[in-house]
N, C-alpha and C positions, 0 to 999 in steps of 0.2 A: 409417680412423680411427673409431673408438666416441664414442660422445653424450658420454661420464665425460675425454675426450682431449680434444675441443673444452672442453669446459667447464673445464679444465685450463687452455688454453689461453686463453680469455676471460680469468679469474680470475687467471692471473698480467697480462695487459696492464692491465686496471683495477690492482689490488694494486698493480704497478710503477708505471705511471703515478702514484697519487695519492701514491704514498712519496718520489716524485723532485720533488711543487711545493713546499717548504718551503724548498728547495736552489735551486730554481731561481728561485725568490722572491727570494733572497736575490742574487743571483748575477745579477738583472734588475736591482738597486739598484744595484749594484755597479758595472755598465758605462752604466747611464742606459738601460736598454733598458724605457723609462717610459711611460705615457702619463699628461700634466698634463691637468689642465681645461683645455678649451675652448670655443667657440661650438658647435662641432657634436659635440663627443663631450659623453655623458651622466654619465660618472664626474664626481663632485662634488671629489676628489682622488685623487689621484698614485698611479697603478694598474699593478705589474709587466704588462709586453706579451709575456712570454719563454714562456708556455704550452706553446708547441709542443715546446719543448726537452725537457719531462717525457713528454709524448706521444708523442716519437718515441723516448725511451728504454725508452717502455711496448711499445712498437712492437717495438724490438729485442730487448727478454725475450724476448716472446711467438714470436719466430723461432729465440731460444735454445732455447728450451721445445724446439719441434717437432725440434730441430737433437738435443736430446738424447734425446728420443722416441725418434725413429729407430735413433739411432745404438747405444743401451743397452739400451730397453729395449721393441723389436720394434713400435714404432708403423709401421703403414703409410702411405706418400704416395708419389704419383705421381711417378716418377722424368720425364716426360714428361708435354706436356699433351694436351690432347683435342682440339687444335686440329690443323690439319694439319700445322703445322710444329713442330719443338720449339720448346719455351722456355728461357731460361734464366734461371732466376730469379735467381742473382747477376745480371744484368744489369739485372731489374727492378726488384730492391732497389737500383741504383747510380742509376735516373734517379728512385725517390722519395725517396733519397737528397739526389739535387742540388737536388728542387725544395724540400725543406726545408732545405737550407743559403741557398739566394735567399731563402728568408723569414726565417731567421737573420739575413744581412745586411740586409736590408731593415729588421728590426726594430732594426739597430746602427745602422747607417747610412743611413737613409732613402733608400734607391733609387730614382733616377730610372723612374716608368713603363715607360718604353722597353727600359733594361736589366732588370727582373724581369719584363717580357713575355719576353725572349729568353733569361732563363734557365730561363723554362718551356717554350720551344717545344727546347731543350736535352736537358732532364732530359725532355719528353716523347720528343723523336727515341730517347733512348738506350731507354723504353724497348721502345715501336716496332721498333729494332734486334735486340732480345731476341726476338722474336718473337711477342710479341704482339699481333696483329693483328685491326681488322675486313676480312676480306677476299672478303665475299661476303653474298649476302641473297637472299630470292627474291621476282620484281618481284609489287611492291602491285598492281599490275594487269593482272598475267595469272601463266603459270606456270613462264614460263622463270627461271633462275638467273642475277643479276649476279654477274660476276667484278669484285673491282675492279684485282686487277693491280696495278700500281706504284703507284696510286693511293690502296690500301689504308695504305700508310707517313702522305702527309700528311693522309689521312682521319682513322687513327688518334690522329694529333698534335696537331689542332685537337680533336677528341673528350675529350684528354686535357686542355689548355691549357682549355676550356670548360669541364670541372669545376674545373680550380684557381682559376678564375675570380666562378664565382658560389656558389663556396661562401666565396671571398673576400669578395664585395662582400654577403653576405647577414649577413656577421659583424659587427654592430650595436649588439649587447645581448648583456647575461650571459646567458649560456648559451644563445642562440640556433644559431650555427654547428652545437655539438656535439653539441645534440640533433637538431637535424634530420641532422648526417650520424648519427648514431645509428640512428633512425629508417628511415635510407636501407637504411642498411649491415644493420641487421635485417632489411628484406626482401627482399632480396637473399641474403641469408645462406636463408632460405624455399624461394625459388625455387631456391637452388642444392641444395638439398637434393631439392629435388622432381626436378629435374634430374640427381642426381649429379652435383655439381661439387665435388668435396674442395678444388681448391685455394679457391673461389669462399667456401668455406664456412669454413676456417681462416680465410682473410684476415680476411673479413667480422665473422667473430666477433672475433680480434683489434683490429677498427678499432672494434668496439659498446665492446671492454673499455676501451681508452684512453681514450674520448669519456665513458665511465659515468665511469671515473677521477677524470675531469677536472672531471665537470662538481659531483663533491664541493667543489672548491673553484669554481667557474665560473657558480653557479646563483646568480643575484640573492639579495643586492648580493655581485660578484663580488671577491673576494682578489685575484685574477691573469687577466690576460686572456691567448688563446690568439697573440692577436699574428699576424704573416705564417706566422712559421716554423710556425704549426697550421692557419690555415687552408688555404694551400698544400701542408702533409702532408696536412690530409684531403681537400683535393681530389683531389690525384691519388691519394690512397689507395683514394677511394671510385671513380675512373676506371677503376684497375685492377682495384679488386673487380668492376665489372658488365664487364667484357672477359672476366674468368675464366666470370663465370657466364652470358654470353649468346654469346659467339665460337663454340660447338659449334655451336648453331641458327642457320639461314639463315631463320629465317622471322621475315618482319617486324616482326612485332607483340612477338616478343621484344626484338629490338633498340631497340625502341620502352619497354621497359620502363624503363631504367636515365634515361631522360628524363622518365619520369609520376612516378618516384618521386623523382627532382629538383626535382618539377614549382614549386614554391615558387621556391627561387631562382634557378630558370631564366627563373620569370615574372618576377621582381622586376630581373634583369639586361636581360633583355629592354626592361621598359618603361623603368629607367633609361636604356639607348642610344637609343629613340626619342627619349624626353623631352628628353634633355642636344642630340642631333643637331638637333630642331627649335625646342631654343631656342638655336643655336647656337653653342653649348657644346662644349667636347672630350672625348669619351667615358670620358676618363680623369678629371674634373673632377668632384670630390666635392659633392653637393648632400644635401639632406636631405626626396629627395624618394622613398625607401624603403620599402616596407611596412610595416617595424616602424616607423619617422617616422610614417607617416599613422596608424598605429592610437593612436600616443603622445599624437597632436595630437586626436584622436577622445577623447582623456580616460581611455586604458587606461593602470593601470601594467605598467612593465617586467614585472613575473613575467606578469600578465594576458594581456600582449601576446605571450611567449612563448611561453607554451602553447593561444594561438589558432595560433599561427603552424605549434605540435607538433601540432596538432590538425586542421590543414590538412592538413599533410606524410602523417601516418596516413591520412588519406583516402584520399589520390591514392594511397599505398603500396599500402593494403587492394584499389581497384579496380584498381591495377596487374598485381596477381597474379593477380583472376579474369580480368580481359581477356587477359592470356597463357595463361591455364589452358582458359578456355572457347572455344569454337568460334561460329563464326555470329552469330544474332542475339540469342544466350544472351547474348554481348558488350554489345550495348547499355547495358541498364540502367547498367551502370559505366562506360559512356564517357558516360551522357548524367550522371550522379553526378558525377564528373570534373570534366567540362568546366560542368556548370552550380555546383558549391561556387568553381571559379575566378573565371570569370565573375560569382558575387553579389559575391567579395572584389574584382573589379578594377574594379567598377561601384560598390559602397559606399565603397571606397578613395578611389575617384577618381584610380587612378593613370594613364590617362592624360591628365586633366585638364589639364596643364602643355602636354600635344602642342598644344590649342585656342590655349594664348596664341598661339601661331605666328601665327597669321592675325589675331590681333588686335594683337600686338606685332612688327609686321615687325622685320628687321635695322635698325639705324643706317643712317641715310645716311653717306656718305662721299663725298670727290673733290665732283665742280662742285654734284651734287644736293644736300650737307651746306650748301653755301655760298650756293645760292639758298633754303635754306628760311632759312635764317640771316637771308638778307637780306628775306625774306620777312615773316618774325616781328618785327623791324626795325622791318617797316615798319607790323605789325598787322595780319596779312593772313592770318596761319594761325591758324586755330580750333582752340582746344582737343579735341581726340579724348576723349570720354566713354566707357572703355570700364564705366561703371554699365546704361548705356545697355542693352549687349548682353542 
């Protein structure tokens, strides 16, 4: 495929995309698929949640496009992938498929946790099935080659379920999800280029179009939020974009890429499961202890906050690329850039601040201990705990 065919391609998922939220706007009032004011969301009023529905239509142009490329008017694409096994991409389109119908429903009818976790470890088996697979690397610490064997399926599956995940829980503020999968999907789209990766490199640009689309109407203060059913498409969308472009190379640091360039809401997932686990909370239990939260509460507005957040994400994207491009200790510079722009955000933040209450906020007591402190206090015997003190 030629730069003028991608670009093609981009152009109509944007195009379709932003033509399809006026409709789906409409079509979000229609069924209550709303989000009211509340304590912890920041819409002031009553804001369509249906987003994803326009961006998976953008989605499905942009496959028209290529589908009539081919077919009419001599575009080339890979009948087979690069990987060792075929693919088959009706298969892939059928499990990003299901994971954005679980976010459709989810946006109808609020889904129990349990079941949109299982409709994503689902639509990821299927598309795992299809064959695409991580199924090898070569060891960080010496030279031999990991096979992983049958293990490459549920490697795959959590790989894919972890994007639909923290691109979910990163989806906060307008326009936050879809520039950063933007962002992502651009560098990736890069790297596959560097690589020869056509499919790595349609998809990729496909997923920039939708998200650019989108975020005409999604960029503070947002008309329509992207809801389940988008951030769940572009999770696993952008899951499967870095499968296409890193599954050729067995070497580490590649595989290592599609996580540096996540690297934002992978952090912000991460510290929420610490945070929620040791204040013994359930991982699934919504708090308002976020990245974009902390920065809101630091006195930034939404737009402010988002484009620090876009301005992270480029970083970690920018040194993503040199650290897989370069060799040796050319590497460094950008790993210590990396790791030290995270580190100032997760120390300024203070996101994991909340982990300390642990130890100063033990559990409740319960059973006979809840009933002698009870009787303790009773009697004037337990001391105020001063945590000013600490």
């Amino acid at each position: 495929m030629t730069w003028l065919q991608y670009a093609i391609v981009a152009a109509v998922a944007c195009i379709a995309t932003m033509a399809l939220v006026p409709a789906v706007k409409r079509l979000a009032f229609k069924i209550d698929a709303v989000d009211y004011p509340s304590e912890r969301r920041v819409n002031k009023e009553p804001v369509a949640r249906f987003g994803g529905v326009a961006m998976f239509g953008g989605l499905i142009c942009a496959l028209a496009v290529i589908v009539v490329g081919v077919a009419f008017f001599g575009w080339h694409f890979p009948l087979h992938s690069f990987v060792e096994h075929d693919i088959s991409y009706p298969g892939i389109l059928a499990g990003i498929t299901l994971a954005f119908l679980v976010g459709v429903a989810d946006d109808i009818f609020d889904l129990k946790p349990a079941h949109k976790f299982l409709g994503q470890i689902i639509a990821a088996a299927i598309v795992a099935a299809s064959g695409l697979l991580l199924t090898d690397m070569m060891n960080p610490f010496g030279h031999e080659q990991l096979v992983f064997g049958w293990l490459a399926y549920p490697i795959t599956v959590f790989y894919l379920v972890a994007f639909c995940n923290v691109i979910n829980l990163i989806d906060g503020l307008d326009g936050l999800a879809s520039g950063i999968t933007a962002i992502s999907a651009a560098t990736m789209v890069v790297f596959a280029v560097i690589t020869v990766r056509p499919e790595a490199t349609f998809f990729g640009l496909a997923l920039v179009g939708i998200c650019l689309g989108f975020l005409r109407y999604n960029f503070h203060p947002a008309s329509i939020f992207m809801g389940d059913s988008g951030s769940i498409l572009l999770g696993m969308s952008l899951g499967v974009v870095s499968l296409f472009a890193t599954t050729k190379s067995t070497l580490f640091v590649s595989l290592l890429m599609p996580i540096i360039v996540a690297g934002v809401p992978v952090i912000d997932t991460a510290a929420a499961i610490i945070r929620r686990a040791r204040q013994h909370k359930s991982v699934m239990q919504a708090d308002r202890g976020h990245i974009h939260h902390r920065l809101l509460s630091e006195g930034y507005s939404q737009r402010t906050t988002v484009l620090i957040m876009w301005g992270w994400t480029a970083i970690l994207s920018i040194c993503a690329l040199f650290i897989t491009e370069m060799h040796g200790l050319s590497r460094l510079p950008f790993i210590c850039i990396a790791l030290g722009v995270s580190a100032f955000f997760v120390i300024k933040l203070n996101l994991l601040g909340p982990v300390l209450q642990h130890h100063y906020n033990p559990r409740p007591a319960t059973g006979k201990k809840r009933a002698n402190e009870q009787f303790n206090a009773a009697s004037g015997e337990v001391r105020v705990h001063d945590d000013s003190a600490k």
